[in-house]
N, CA, C and O atoms as a Tinker XYZ file with bonds, in Angstrom:
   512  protein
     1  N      0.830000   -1.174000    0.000000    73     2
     2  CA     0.000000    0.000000    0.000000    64     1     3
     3  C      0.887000    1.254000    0.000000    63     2     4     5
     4  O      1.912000    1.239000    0.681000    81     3
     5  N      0.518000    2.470000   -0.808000    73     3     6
     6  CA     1.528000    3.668000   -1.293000    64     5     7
     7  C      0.809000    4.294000   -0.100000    63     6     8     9
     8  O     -0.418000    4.261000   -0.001000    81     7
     9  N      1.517000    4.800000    0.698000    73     7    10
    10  CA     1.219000    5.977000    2.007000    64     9    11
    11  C      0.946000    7.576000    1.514000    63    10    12    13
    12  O      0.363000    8.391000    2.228000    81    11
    13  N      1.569000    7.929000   -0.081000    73    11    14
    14  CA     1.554000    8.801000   -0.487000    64    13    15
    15  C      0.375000    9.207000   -0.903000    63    14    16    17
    16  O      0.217000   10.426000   -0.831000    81    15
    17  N     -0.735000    8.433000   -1.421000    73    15    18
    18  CA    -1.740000    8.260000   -1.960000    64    17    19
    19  C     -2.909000    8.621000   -1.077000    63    18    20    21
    20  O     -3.943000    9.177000   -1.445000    81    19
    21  N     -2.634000    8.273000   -0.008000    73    19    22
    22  CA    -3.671000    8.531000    1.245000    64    21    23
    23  C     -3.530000    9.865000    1.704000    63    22    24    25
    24  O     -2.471000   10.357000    2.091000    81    23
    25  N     -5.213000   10.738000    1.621000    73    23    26
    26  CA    -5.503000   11.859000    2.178000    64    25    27
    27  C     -5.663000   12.223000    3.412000    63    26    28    29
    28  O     -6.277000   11.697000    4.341000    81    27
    29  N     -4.904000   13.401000    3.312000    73    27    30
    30  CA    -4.858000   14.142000    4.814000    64    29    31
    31  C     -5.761000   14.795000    5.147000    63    30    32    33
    32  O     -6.693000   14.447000    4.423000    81    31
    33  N     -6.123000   15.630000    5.880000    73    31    34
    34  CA    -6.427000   16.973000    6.587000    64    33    35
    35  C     -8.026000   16.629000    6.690000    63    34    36    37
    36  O     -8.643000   15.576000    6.851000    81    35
    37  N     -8.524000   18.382000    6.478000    73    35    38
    38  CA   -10.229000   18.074000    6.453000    64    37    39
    39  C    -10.681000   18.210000    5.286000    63    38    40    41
    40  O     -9.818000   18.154000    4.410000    81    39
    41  N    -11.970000   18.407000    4.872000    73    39    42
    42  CA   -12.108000   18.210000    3.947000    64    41    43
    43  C    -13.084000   19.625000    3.954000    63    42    44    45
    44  O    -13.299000   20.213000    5.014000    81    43
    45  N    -13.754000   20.188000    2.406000    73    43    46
    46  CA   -14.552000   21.475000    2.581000    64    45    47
    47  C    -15.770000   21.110000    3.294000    63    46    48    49
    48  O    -16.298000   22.090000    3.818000    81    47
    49  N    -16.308000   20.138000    3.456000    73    47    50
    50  CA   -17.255000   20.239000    4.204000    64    49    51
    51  C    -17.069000   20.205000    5.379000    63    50    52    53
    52  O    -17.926000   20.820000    6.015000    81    51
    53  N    -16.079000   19.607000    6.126000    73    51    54
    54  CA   -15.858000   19.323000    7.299000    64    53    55
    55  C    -15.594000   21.077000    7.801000    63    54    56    57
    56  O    -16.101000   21.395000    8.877000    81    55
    57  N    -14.838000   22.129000    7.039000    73    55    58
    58  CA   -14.827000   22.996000    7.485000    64    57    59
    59  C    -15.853000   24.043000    7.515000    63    58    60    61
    60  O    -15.903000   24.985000    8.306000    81    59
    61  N    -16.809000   23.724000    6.393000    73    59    62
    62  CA   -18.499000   24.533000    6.468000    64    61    63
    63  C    -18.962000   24.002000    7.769000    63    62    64    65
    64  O    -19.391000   24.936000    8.448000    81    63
    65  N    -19.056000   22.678000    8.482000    73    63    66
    66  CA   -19.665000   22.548000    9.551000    64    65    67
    67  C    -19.043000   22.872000   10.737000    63    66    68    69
    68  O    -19.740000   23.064000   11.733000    81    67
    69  N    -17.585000   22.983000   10.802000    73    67    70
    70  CA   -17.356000   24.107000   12.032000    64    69    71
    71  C    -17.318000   25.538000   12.015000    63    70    72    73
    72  O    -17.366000   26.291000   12.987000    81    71
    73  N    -17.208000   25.891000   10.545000    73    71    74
    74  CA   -17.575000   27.733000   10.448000    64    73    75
    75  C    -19.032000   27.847000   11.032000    63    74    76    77
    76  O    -19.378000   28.804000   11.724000    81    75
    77  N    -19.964000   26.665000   10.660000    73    75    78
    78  CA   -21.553000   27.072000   10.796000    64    77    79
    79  C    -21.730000   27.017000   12.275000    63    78    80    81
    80  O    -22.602000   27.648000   12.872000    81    79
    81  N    -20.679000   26.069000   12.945000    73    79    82
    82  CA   -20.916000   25.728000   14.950000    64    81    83
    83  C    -20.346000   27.419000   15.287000    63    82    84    85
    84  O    -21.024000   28.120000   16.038000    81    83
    85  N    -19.176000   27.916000   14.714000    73    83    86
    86  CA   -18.787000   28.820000   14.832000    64    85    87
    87  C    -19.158000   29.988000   15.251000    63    86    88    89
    88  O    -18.872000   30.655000   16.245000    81    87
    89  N    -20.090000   30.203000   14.017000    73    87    90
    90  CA   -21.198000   31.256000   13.970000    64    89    91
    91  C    -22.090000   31.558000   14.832000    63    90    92    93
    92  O    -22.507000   32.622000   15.289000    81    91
    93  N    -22.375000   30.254000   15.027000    73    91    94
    94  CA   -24.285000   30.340000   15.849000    64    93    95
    95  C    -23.135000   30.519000   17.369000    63    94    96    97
    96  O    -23.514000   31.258000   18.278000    81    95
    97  N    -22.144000   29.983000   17.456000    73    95    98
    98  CA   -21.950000   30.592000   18.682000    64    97    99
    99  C    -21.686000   32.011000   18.958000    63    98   100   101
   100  O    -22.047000   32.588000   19.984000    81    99
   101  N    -21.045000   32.535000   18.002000    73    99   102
   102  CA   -20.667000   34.069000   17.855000    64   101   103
   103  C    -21.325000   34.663000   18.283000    63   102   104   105
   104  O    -21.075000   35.368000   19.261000    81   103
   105  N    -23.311000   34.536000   17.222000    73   103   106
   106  CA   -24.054000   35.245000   17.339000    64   105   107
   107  C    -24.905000   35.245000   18.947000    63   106   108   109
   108  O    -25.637000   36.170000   19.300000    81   107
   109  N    -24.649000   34.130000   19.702000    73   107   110
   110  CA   -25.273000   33.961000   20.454000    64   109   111
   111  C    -24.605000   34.803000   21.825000    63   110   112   113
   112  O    -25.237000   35.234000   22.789000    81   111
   113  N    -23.005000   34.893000   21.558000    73   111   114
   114  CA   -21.985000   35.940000   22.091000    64   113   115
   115  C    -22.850000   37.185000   21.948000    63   114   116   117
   116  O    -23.691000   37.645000   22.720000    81   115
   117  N    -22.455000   37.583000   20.839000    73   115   118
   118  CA   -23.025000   38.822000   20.211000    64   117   119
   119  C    -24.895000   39.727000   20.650000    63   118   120   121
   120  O    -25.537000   40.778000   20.642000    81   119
   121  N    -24.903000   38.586000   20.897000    73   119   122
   122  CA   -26.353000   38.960000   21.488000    64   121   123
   123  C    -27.106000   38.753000   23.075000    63   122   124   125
   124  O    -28.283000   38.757000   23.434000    81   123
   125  N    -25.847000   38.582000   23.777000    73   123   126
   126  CA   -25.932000   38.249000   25.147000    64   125   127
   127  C    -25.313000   39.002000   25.934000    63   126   128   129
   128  O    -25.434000   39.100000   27.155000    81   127
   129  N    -24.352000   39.774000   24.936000    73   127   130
   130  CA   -23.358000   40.682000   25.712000    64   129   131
   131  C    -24.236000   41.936000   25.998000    63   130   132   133
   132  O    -24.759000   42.106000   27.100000    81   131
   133  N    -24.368000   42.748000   25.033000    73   131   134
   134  CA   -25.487000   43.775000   25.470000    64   133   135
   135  C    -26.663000   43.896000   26.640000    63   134   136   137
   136  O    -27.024000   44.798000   27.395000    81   135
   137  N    -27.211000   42.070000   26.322000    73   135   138
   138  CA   -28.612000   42.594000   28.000000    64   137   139
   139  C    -26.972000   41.654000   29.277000    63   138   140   141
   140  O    -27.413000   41.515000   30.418000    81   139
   141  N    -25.893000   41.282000   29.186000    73   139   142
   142  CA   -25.520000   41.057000   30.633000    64   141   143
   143  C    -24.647000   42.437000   30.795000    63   142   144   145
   144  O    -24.029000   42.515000   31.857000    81   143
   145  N    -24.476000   43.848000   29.622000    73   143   146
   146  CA   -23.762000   44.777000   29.939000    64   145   147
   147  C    -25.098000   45.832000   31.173000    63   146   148   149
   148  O    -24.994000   46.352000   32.284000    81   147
   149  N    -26.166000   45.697000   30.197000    73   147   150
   150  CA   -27.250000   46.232000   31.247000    64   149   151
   151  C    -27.834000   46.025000   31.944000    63   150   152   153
   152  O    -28.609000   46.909000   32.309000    81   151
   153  N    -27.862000   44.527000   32.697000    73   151   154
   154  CA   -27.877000   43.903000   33.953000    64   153   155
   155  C    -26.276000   44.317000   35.045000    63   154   156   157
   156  O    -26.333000   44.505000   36.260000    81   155
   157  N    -25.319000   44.358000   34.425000    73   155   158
   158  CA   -24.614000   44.910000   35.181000    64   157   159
   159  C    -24.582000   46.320000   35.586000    63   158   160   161
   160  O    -23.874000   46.687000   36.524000    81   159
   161  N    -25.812000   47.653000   34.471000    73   159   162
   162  CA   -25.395000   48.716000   34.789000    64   161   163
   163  C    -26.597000   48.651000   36.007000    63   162   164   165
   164  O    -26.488000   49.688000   36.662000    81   163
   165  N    -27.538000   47.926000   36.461000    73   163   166
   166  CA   -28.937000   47.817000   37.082000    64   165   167
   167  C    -28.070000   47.280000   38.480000    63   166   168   169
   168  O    -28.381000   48.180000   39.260000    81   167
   169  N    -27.515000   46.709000   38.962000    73   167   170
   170  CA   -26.698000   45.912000   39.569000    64   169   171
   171  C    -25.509000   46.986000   40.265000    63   170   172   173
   172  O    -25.014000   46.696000   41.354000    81   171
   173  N    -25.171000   48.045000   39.648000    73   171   174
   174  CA   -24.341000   48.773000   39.764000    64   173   175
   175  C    -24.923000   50.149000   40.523000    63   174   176   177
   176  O    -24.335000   50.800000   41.388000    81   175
   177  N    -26.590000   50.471000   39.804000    73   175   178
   178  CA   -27.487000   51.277000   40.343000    64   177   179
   179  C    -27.809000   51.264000   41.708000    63   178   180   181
   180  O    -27.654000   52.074000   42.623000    81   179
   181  N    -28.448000   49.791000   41.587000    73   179   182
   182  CA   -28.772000   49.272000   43.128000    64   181   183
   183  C    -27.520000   49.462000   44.113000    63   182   184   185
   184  O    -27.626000   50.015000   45.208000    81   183
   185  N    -26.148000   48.868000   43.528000    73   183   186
   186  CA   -24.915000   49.198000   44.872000    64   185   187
   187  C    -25.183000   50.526000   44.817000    63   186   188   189
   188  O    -26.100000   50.616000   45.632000    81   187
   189  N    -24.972000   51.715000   44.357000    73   187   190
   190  CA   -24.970000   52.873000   44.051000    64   189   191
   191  C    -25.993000   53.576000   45.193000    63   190   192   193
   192  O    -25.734000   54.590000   45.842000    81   191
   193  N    -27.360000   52.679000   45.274000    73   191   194
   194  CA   -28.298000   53.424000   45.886000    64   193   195
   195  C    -28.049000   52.808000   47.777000    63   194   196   197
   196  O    -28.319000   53.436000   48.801000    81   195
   197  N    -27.569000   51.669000   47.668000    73   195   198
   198  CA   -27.135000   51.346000   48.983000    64   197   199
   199  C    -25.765000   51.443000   49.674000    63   198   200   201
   200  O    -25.392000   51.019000   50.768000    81   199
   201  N    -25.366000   51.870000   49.070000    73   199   202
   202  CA   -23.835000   52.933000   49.645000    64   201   203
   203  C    -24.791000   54.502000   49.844000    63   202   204   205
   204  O    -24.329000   55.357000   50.600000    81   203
   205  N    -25.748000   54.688000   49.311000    73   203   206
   206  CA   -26.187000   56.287000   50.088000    64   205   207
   207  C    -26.438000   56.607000   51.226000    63   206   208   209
   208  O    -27.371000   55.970000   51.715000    81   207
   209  N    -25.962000   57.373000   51.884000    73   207   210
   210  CA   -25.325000   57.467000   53.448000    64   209   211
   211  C    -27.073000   57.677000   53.830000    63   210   212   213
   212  O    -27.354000   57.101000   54.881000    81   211
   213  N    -28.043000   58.255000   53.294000    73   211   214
   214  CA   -29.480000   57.999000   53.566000    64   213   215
   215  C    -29.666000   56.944000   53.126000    63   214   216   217
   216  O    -28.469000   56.685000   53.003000    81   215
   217  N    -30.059000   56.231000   52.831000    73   215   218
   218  CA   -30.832000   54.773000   52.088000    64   217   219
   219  C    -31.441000   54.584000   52.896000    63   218   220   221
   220  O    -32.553000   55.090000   52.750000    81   219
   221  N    -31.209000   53.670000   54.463000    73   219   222
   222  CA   -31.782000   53.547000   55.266000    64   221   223
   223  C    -32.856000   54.010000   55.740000    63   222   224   225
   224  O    -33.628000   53.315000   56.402000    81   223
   225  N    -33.111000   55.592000   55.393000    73   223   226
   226  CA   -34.018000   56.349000   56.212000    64   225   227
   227  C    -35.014000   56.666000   55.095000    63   226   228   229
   228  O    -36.030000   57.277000   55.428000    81   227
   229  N    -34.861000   56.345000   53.876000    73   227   230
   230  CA   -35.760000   56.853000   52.241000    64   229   231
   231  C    -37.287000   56.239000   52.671000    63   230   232   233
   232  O    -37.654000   55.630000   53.676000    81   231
   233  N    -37.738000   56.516000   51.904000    73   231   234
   234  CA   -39.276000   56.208000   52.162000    64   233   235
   235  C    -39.028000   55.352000   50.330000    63   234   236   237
   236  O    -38.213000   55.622000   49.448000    81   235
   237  N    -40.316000   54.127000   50.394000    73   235   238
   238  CA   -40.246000   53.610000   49.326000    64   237   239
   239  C    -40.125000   54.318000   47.551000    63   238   240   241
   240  O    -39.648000   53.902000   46.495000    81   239
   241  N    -40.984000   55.818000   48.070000    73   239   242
   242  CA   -41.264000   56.574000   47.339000    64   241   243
   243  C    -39.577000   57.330000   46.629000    63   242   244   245
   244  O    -39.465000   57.748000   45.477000    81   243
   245  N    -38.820000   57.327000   47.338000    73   243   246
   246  CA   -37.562000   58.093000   47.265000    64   245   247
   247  C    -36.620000   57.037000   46.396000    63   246   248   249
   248  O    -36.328000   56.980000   45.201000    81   247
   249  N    -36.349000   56.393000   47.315000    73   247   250
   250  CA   -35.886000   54.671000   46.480000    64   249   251
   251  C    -36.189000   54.876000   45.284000    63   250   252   253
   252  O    -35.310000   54.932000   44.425000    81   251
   253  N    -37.504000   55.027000   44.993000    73   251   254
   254  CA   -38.265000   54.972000   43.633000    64   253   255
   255  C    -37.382000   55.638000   42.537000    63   254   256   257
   256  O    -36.671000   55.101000   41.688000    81   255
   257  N    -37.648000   57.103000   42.816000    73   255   258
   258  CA   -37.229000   58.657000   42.371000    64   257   259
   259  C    -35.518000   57.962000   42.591000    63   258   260   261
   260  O    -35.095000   57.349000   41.612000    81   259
   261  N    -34.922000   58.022000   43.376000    73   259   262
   262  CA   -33.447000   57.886000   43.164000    64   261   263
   263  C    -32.594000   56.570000   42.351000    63   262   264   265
   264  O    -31.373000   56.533000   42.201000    81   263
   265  N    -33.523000   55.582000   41.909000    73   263   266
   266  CA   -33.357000   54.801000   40.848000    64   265   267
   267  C    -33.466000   55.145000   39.634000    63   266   268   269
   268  O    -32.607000   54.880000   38.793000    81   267
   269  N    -34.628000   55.833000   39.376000    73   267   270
   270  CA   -34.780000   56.413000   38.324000    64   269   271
   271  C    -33.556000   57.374000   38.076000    63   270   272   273
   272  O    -32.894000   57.521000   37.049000    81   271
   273  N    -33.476000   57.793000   38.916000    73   271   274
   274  CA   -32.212000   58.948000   38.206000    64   273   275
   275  C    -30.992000   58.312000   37.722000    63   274   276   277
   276  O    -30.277000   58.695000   36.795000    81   275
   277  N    -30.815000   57.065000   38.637000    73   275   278
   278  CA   -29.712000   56.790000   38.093000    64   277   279
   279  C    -29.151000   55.696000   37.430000    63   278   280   281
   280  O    -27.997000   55.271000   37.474000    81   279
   281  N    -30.375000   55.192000   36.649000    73   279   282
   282  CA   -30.988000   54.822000   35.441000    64   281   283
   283  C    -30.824000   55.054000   34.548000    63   282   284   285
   284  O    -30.595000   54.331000   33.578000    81   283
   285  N    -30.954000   56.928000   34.698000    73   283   286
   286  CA   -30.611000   57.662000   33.624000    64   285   287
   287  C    -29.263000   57.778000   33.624000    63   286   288   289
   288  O    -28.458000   57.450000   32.752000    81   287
   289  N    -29.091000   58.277000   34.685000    73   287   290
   290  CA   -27.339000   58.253000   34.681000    64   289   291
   291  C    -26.451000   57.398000   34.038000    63   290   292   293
   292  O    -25.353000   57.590000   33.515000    81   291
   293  N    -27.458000   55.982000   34.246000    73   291   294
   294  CA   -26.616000   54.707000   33.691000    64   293   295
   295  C    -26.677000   54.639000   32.181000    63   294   296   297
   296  O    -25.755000   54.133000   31.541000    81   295
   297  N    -27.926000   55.224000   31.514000    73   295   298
   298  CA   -28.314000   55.368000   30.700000    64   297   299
   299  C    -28.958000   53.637000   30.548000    63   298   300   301
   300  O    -28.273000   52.973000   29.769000    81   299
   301  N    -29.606000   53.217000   30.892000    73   299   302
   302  CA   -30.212000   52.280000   31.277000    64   301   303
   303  C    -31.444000   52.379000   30.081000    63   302   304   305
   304  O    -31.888000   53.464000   29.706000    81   303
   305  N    -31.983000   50.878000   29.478000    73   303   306
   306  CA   -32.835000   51.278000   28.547000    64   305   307
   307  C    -34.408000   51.173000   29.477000    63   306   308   309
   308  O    -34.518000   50.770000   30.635000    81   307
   309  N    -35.439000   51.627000   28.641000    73   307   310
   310  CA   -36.840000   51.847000   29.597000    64   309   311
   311  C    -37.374000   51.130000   29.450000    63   310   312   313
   312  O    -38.562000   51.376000   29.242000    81   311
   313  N    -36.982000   49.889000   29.443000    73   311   314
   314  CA   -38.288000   48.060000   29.251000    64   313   315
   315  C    -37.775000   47.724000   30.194000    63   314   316   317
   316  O    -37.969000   46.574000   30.588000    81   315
   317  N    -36.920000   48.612000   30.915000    73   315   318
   318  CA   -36.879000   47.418000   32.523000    64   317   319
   319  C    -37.675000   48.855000   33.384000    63   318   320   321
   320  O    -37.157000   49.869000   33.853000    81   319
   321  N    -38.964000   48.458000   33.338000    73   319   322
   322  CA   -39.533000   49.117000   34.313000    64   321   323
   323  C    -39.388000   49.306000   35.408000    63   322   324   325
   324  O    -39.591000   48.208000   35.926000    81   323
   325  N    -39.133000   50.078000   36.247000    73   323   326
   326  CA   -39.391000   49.748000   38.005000    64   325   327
   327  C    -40.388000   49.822000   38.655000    63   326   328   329
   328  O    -40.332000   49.444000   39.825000    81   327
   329  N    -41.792000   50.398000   38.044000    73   327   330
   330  CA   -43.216000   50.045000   38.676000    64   329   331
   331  C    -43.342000   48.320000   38.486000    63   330   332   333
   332  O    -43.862000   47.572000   39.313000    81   331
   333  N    -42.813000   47.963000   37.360000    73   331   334
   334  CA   -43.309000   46.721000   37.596000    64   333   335
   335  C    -42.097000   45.587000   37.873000    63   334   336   337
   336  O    -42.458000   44.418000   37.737000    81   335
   337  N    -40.996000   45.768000   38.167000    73   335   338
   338  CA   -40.096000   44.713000   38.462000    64   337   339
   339  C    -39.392000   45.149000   39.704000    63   338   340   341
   340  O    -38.811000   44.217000   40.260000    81   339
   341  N    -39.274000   46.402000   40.340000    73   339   342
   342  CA   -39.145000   46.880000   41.788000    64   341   343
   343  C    -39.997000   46.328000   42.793000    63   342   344   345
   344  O    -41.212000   46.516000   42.717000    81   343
   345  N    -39.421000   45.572000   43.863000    73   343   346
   346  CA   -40.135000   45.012000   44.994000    64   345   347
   347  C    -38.967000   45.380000   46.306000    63   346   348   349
   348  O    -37.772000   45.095000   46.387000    81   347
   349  N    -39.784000   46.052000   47.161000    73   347   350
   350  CA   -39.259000   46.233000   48.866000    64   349   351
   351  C    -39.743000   44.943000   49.715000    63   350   352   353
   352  O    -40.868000   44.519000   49.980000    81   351
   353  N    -38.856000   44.635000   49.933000    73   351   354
   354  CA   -39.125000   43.104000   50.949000    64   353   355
   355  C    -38.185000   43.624000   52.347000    63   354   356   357
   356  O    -37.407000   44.578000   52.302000    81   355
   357  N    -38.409000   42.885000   53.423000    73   355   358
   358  CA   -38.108000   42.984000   54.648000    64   357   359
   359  C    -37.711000   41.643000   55.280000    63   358   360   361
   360  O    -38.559000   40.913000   55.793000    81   359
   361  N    -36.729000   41.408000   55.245000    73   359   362
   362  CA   -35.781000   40.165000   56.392000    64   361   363
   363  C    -35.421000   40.401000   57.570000    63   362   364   365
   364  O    -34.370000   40.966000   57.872000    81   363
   365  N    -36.369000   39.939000   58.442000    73   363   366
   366  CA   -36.570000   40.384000   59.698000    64   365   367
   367  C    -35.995000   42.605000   60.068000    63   366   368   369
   368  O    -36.844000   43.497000   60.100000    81   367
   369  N    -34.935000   42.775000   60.205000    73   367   370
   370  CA   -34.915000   43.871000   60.604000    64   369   371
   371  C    -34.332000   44.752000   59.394000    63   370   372   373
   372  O    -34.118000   45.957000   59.534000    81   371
   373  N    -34.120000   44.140000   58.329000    73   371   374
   374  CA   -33.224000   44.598000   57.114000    64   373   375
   375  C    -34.422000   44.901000   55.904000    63   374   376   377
   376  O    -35.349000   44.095000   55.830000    81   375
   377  N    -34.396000   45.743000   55.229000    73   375   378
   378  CA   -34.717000   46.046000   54.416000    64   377   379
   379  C    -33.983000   45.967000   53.149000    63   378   380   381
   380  O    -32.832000   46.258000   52.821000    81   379
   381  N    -35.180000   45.399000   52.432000    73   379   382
   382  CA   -34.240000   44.499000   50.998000    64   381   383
   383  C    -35.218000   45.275000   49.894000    63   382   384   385
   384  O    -36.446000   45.311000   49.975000    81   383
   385  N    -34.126000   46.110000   48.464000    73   383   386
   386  CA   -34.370000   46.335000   47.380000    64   385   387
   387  C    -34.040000   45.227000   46.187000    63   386   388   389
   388  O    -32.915000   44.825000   45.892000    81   387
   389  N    -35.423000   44.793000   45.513000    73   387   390
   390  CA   -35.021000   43.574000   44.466000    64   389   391
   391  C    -35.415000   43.843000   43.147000    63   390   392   393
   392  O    -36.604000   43.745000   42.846000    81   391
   393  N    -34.718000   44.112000   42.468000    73   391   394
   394  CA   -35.190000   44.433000   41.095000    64   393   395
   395  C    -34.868000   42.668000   40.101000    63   394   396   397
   396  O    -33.764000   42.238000   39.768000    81   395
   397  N    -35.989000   42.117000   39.899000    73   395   398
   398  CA   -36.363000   41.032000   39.268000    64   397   399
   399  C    -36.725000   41.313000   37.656000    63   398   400   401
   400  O    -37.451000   42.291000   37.477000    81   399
   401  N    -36.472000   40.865000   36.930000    73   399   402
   402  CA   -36.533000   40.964000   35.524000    64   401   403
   403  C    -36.200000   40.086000   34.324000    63   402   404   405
   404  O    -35.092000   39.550000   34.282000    81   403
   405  N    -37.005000   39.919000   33.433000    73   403   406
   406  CA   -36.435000   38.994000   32.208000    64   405   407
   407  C    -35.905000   39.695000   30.966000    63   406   408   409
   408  O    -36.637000   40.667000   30.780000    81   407
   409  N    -35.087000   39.643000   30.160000    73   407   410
   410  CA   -34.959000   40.132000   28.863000    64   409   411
   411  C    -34.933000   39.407000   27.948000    63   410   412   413
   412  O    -33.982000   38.637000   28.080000    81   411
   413  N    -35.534000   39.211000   26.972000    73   411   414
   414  CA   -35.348000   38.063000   25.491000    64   413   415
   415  C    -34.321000   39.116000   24.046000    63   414   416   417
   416  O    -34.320000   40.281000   23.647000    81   415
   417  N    -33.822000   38.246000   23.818000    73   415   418
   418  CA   -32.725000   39.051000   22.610000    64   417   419
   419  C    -33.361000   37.664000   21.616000    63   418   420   421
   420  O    -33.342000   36.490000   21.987000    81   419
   421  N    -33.821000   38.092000   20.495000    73   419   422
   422  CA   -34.091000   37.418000   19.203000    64   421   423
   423  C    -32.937000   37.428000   18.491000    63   422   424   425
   424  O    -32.213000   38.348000   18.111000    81   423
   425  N    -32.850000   35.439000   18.296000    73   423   426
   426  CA   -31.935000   35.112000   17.963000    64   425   427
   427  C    -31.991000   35.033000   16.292000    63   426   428   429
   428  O    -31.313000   35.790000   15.596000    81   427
   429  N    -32.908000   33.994000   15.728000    73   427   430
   430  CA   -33.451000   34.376000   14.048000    64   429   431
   431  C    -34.505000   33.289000   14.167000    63   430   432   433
   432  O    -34.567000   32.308000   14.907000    81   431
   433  N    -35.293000   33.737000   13.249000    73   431   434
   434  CA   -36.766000   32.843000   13.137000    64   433   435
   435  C    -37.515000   34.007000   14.658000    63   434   436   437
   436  O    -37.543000   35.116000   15.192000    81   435
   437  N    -38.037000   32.442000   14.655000    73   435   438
   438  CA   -39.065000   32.629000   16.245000    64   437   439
   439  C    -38.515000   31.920000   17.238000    63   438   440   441
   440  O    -39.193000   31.411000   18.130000    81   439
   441  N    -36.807000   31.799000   17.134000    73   439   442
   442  CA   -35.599000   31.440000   18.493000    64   441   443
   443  C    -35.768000   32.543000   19.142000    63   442   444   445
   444  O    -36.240000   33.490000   18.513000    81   443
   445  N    -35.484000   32.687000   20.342000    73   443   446
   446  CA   -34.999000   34.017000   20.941000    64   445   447
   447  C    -34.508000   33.312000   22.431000    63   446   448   449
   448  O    -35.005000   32.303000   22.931000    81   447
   449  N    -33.396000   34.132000   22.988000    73   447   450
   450  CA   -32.659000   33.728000   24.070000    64   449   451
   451  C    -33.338000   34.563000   25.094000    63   450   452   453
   452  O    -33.622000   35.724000   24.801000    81   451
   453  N    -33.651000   34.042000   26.368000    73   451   454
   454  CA   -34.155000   34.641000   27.411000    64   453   455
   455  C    -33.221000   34.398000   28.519000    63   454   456   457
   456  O    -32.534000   33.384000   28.647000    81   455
   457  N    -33.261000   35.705000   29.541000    73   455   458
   458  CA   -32.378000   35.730000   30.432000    64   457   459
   459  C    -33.154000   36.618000   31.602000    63   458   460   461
   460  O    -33.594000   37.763000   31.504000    81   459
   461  N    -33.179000   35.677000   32.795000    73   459   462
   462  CA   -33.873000   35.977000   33.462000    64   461   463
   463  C    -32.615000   36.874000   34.620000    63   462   464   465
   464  O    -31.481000   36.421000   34.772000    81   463
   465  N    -33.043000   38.005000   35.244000    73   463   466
   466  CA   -31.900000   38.737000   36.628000    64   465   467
   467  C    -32.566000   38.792000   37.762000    63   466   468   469
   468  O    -33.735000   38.418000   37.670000    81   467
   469  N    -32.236000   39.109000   38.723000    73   467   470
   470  CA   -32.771000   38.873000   40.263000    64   469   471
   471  C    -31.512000   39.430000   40.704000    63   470   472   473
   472  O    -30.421000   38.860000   40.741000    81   471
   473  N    -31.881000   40.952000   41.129000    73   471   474
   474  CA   -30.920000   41.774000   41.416000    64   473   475
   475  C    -31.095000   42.512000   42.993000    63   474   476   477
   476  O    -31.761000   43.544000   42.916000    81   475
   477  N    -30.732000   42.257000   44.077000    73   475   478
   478  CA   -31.341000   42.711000   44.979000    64   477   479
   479  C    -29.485000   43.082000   46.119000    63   478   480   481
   480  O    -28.302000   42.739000   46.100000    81   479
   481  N    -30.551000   44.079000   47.024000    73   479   482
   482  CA   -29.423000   45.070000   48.035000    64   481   483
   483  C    -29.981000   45.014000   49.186000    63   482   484   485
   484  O    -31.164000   44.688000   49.085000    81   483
   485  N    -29.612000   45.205000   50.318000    73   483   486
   486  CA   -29.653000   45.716000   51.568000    64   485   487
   487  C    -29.969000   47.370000   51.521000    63   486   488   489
   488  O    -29.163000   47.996000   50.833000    81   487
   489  N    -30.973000   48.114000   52.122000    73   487   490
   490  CA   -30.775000   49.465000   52.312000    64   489   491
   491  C    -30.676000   49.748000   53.375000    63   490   492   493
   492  O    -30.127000   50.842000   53.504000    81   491
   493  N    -31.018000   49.164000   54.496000    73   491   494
   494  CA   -30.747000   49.873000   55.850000    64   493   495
   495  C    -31.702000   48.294000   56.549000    63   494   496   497
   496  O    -32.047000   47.216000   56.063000    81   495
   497  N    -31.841000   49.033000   58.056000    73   495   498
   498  CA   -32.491000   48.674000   59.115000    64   497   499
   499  C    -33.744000   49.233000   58.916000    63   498   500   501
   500  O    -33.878000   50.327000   58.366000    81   499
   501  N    -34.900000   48.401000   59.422000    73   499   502
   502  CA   -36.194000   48.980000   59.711000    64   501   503
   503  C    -36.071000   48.766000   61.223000    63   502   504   505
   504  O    -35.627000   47.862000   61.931000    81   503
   505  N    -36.868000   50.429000   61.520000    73   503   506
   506  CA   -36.791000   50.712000   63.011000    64   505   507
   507  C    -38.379000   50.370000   63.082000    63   506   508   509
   508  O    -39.114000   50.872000   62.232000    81   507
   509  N    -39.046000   49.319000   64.327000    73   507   510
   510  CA   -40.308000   48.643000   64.536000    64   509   511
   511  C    -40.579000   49.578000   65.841000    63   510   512
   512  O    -41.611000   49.440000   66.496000    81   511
């Protein structure tokens, strides 16, 4: 048997089917980075609002108003509502800010990647 005769390497198809694994991973990069850049700026808000030397003493209403601002600040986009994904919860003497939320990024067709956050802080003590 001639050893010379016998083929090496890959072949073109073999390399269309790892450009194509390639891709779909890229895109799936590509489209995940953006909602975990703005889960981190939401995440960053919340530390932001519980390092405020008031936090503790805010009324739910203030919390409210001082997220929002810095939201904007973050430049944060406006489908993450805070009327509807802002919740004040209470662990025994601690007061807890949780901003809960899903985002879907459409992948192609009627795929789309969903990513659910659960973002929550300490603001202070509740005085009973």
């Amino acid at each position: 048997m001639n050893r010379q005769n016998r083929q090496r390497g890959i072949t073109v198809w073999g390399i269309l089917a790892i450009a194509v694994v390639a891709v779909f991973f890229l895109l799936i990069i590509v489209k995940l980075v953006p909602i975990y850049m703005t889960g981190m700026k939401v995440k960053s808000a919340l530390n932001g609002l519980a390092t405020q030397p008031d936090a503790g003493s805010m009324t739910n209403r203030q919390i409210l108003e001082a997220l929002y601002k810095r939201f904007q600040i973050e430049d944060i986009d406006e489908y993450i509502t805070l009327k509807d994904t802002l919740r004040f919860e209470r662990d025994g003497k601690t007061r807890i800010v949780r901003i809960a939320y899903e985002d879907v990024a459409p992948l192609f067709g009627n795929v789309s990647l969903l990513v659910e956050f659960d973002h929550h802080v300490e603001v202070g003590r509740v005085e009973n």
